[in-house]
C-alpha positions as a printed Julia matrix, in Angstrom:
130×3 Matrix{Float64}:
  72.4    86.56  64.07
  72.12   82.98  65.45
  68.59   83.67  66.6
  67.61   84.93  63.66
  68.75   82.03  61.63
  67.04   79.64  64.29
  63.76   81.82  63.48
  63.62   81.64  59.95
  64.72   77.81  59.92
  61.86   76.77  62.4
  59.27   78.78  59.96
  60.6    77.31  56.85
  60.24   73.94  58.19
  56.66   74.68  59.44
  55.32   75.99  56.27
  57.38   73.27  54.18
  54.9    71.02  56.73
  51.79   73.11  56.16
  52.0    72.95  52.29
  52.54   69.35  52.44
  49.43   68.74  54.39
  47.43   71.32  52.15
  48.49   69.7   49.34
  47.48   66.2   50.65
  44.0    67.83  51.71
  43.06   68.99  48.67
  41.1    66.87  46.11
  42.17   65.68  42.78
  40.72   66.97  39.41
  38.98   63.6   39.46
  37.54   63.67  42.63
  34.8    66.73  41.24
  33.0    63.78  39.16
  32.52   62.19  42.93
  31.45   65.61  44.49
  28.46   65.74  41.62
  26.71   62.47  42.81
  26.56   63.83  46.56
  29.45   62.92  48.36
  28.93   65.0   50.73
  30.83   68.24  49.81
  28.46   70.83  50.1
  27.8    69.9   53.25
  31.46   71.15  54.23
  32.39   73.97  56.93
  33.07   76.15  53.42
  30.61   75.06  50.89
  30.92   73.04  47.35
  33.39   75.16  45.92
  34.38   77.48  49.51
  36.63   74.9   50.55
  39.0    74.24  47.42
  39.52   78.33  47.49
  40.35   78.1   50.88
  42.59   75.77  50.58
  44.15   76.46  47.51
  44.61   80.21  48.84
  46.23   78.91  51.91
  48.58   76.56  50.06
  49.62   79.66  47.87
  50.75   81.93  51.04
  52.29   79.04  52.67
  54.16   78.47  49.79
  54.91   81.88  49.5
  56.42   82.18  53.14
  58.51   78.74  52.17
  59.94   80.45  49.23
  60.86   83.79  51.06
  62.5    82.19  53.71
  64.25   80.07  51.68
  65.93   82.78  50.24
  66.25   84.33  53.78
  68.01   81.47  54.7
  70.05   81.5   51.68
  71.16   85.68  52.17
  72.13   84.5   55.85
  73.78   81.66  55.29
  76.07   83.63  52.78
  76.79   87.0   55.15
  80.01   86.76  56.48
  80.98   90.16  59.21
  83.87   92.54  58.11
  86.84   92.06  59.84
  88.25   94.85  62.38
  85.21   95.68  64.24
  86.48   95.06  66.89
  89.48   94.86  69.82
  90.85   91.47  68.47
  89.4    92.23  64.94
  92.35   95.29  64.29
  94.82   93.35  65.93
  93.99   90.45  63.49
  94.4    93.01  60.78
  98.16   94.35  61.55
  99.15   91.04  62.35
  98.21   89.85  58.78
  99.47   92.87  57.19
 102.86   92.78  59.09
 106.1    91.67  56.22
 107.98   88.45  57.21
 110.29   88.19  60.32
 113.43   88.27  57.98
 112.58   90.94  55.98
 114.74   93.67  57.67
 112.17   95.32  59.83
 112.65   95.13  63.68
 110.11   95.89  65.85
 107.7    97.96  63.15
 110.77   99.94  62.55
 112.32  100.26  58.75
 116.19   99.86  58.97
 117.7   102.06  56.03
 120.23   99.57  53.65
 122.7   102.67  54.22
 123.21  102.35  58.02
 126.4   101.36  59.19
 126.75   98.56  61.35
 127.0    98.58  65.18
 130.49   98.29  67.0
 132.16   95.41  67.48
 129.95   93.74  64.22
 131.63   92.93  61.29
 130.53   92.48  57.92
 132.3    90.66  55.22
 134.25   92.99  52.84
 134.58   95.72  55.52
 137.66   95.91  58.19
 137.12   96.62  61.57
 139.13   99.26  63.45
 141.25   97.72  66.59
């Protein structure tokens, strides 16, 4: 489970780095009045218009992949194991479900409130045979 946390933090934080340098790449609405008077943009690896679709697509899946491991992350962070699985995990289990030390049970054994006491014992408001 460990790994798999380590996983999905390490490509959370690398798409949370890819969509911040997409987003930095990409030109402002402005920055099309520039592109008009031959700045050079159609002279790009993707063409006049190939490269905002590009990177506007790419933004969008790495954005994508953020949010779904986000809430990866989330649903892990959150999933605790049932108890008892295992050796110590039942043992855990009677322990907590055992009554109190003083609660007239010895050794997992009930002791019926009608048994008489041992010899030699006596109890206050019962006489003892000599």
């Amino acid at each position: 489970m460990l790994f798999l946390k380590t996983l999905m933090i390490v490509v959370q934080v690398l798409s949370a780095l890819g969509v911040i340098g997409l987003v930095l790449l990409q030109h402002g609405k402005g920055a099309d009045m520039g592109a008009a008077f031959g700045s050079g943009a159609s002279g790009s690896l993707f063409g006049a218009s190939g490269s905002a679709n590009f990177l506007s697509r790419t933004t969008a899946v790495l954005a994508t992949v953020f949010f779904v491991s986000t809430l990866a992350l989330t649903a892990l962070g959150s999933y605790r194991p049932k108890a008892g699985g295992g050796l110590l995990g039942g043992a855990a289990s009677l322990a907590a479900s055992a009554p109190a030390a003083g609660s007239g049970v010895a050794s997992g054994v009930a002791v019926p409130s009608s048994a008489a006491p041992s010899a030699g014992v006596s109890t206050p408001g019962q006489d003892v045979p000599k």
